[in-house]
N, C-alpha and C positions, 0 to 999 in steps of 0.2 A: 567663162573667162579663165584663159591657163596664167598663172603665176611663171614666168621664169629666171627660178631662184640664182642661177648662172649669170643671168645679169646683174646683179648685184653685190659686186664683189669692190675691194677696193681699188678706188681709182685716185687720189694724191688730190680731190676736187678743190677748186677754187671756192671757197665761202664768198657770198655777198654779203660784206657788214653790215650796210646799209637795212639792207631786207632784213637780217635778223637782228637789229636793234630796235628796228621798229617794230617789229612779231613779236620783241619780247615784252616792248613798252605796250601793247595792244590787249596780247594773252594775258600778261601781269595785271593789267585792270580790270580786266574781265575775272581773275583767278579772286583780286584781292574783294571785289564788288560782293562774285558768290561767293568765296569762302567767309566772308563777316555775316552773310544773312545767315547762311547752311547753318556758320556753327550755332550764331546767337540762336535760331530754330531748335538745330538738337541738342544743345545743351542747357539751352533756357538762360547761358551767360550773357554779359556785356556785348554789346556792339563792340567796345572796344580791345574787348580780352584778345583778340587775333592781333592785334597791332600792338598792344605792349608784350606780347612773347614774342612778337618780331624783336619791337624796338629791344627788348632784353640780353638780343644777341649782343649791341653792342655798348647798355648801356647800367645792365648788371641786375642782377635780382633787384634791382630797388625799383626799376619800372613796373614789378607787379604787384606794387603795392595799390592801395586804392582802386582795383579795380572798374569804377563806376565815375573817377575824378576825372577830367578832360582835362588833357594837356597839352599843346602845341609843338612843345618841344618834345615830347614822348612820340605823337603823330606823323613830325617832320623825319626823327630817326628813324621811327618804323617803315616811312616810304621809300627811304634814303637803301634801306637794309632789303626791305621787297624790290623796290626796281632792278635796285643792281641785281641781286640774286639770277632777277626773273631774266634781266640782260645777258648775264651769263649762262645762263640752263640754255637761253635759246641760242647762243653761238655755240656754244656746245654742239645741241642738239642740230643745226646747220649743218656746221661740221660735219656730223657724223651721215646726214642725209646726202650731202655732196660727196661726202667720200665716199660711200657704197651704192652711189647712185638711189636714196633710195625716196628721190623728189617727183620719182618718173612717173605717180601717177599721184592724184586725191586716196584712192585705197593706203597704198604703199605709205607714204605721207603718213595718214592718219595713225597705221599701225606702227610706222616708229615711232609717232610721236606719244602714243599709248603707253606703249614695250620703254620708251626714257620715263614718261612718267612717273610709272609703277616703281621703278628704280630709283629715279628721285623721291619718292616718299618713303622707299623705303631707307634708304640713306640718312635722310632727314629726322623721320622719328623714331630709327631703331636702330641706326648707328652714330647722328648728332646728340643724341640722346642722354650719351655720357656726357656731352660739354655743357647741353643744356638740356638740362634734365626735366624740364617746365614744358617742353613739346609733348613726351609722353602721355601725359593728360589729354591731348588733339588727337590721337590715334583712335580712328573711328571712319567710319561709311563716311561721310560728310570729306572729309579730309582728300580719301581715297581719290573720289569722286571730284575734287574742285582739281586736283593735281593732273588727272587724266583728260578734265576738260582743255587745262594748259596747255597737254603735250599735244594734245589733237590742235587747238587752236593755232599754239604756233607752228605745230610742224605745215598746219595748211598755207596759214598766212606767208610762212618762210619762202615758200612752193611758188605763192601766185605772184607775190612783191620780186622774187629772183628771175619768173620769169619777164613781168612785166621790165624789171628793169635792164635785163638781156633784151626783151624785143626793142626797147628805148633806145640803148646804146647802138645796134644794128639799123635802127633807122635815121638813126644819129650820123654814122658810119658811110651811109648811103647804101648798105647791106640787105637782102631781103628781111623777110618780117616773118 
């Protein structure tokens, strides 16, 4: 299989909203599912410890209190704070696959979506770190590993939903398929 890195270069690509809001509502529950077991496994913490350091982002040191209490409204925030996130990483991440063309294969796909990953966590728990300094604690294999599942999943999901939605509109069109 030859790589050629020459096609891949920027091209002004048109994002599908569509496809990556939905990749990102898909990969996000897939990330938020693993990342609650991974951690509660490697850390031996709460089921809920991953969702009140979310919700924390927006609703202050005080959701990490009680670790083990259940609370609807701590829950609501934390998914309110995941989704969106997970919605933006992957129009982001869209973006950036359309722009350099780089949806043009499953391989391709998978390694941006790996290569944003990696960046997004590193972002997240080693330079959001300073705002919320309660991520630091999460920095671990486990972490690593739900984040890279993300990028792969959505960069795929982004792939197969833009093209599906491209062959839709073309037959839509009366256009070949």
């Amino acid at each position: 299989m030859q790589l050629h890195m020459d096609s891949h270069h920027f091209t002004h690509g048109q994002i599908d909203w569509r496809a990556a809001v939905l990749a990102g509502v898909i990969a996000g529950t897939v990330f938020l599912v693993l990342g609650v077991v991974l951690m509660a496994l490697t850390t031996g913490g709460s089921l809920l410890e991953p969702p009140r350091m979310v919700a924390a982002i927006i609703l202050g040191r005080g959701a990490l209190q009680s670790p083990q209490a259940f609370s609807l409204g701590l829950v609501l925030a934390a998914f309110v704070v995941h989704f969106a996130l997970a919605i933006v990483f992957a129009l982001v991440l869209g973006l950036i696959m359309k722009s350099f063309n780089l949806d043009s294969s499953m391989g391709m796909a998978s390694l941006a979506g790996c290569a944003f990953a990696v960046a997004v966590y590193l972002i997240n728990f080693y330079g959001m770190t300073r705002l919320f300094p309660w991520f630091a604690e999460a920095r671990n294999l486990a972490s690593v590993i739900v984040h890279i599942v993300f990028g792969i999943v959505t960069a795929n999901l982004y792939m197969r939903l833009e093209r599906y939605t491209s062959r839709r509109a073309k037959a839509v069109a009366g256009g070949p398929s």
